[in-house]
N, C-alpha and C positions, 0 to 999 in steps of 0.2 A: 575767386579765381580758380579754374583747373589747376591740377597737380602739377602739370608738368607745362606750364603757362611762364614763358622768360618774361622778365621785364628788362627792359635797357633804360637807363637814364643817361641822357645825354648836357651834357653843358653848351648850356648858350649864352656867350657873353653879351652882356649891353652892348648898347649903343655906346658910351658914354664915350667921348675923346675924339668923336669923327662927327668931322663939320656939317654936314649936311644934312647928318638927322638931327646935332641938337638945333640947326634952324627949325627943322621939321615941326621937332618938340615945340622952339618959342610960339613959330604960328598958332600951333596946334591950341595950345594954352591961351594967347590972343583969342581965337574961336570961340572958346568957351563964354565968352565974357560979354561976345557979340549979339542982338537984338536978333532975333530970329523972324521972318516976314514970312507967311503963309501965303502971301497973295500971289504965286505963279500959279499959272493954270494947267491942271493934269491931264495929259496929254487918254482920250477915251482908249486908245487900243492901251494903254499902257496898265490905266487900270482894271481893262477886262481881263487881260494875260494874268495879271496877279489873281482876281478875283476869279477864273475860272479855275487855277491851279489850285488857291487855299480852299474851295468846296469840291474838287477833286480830291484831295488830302482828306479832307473831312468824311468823303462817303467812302474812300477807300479804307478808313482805319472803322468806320461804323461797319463796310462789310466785313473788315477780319474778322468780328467776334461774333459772325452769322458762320459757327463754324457745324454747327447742327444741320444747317441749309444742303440742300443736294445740290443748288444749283453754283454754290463754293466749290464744290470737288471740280465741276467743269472748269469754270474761270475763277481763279482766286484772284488776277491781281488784274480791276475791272479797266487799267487801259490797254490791255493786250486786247486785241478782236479777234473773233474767232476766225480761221484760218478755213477758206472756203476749196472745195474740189472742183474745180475749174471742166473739168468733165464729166459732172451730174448737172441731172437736166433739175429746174425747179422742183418737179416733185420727188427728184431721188434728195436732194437735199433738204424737204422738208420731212423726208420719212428720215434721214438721218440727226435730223434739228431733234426730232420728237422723242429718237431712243436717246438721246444724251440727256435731254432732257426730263426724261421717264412720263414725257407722256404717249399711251397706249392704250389704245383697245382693250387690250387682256389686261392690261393695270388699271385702268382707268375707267370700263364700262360701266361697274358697279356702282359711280356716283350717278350716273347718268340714267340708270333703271331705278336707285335709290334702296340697292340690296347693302348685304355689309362688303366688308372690304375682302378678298378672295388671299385665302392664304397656300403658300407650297405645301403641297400634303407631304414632301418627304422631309421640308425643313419646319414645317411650323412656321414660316416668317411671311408677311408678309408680300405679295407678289409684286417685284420689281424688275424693272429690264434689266439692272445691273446683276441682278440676285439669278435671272432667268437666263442671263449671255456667260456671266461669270463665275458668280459661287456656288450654284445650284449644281451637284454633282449626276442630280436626275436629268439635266438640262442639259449638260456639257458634255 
């Protein structure tokens, strides 16, 4: 726990003495004891909604630890959608898909002629949109 972390502990009395939960209890207890029947039929939307949420769950806790990924820094948490400019025409939003996504011409040509990978002559690192719009103080 942090240093400076309260705790409160709170009392909460039973139930014990009021009528209606200990009925509650005795069914409760009956239940237990009762033959369980699997034979009602699962309604299909019912188990799709489950089943599309727990592998939603699953791919979203599998993307947290693609924390090396670039394309994490854009969307870490994969049921947000990416949020569109209602004012670019197709091709200005696929030239703005491309820089978020680093791919480019000038980052990217090098696989495509099959030279090596082109580095910032003032950083030494290699050449990224991020690196060439933001950290790059020869660029900026």
């Amino acid at each position: 726990m942090a240093p400076r972390t309260k705790v409160v502990l709170v009392w909460i009395p039973s139930h014990v003495g009021i009528p209606g939960n200990e009925k509650v209890d005795e069914l409760a207890k009956l239940a237990l004891n009762k033959e369980v029947h699997d034979d009602k039929p699962v309604i299909w939307s019912d188990l799709k909604l489950k089943a599309n949420t727990h592998l939603e769950q699953l791919w979203q806790t599998d993307w947290d630890t693609e924390v090396d990924n670039k394309l994490h820094d854009i969307r870490p948490n994969l049921k947000e959608r990416p949020v569109y400019d209602e004012r670019l025409n197709r091709k200005q939003e696929t030239v703005v898909s491309r820089l978020r996504i680093d791919h480019s011409l000038i980052t990217h040509e090098y696989l495509l002629k099959g030279e090596q990978q082109p580095y910032c002559t003032a950083c030494e690192c290699p050449f990224a949109v991020k690196h060439i719009l933001v950290e790059c103080a020869d660029f900026c």
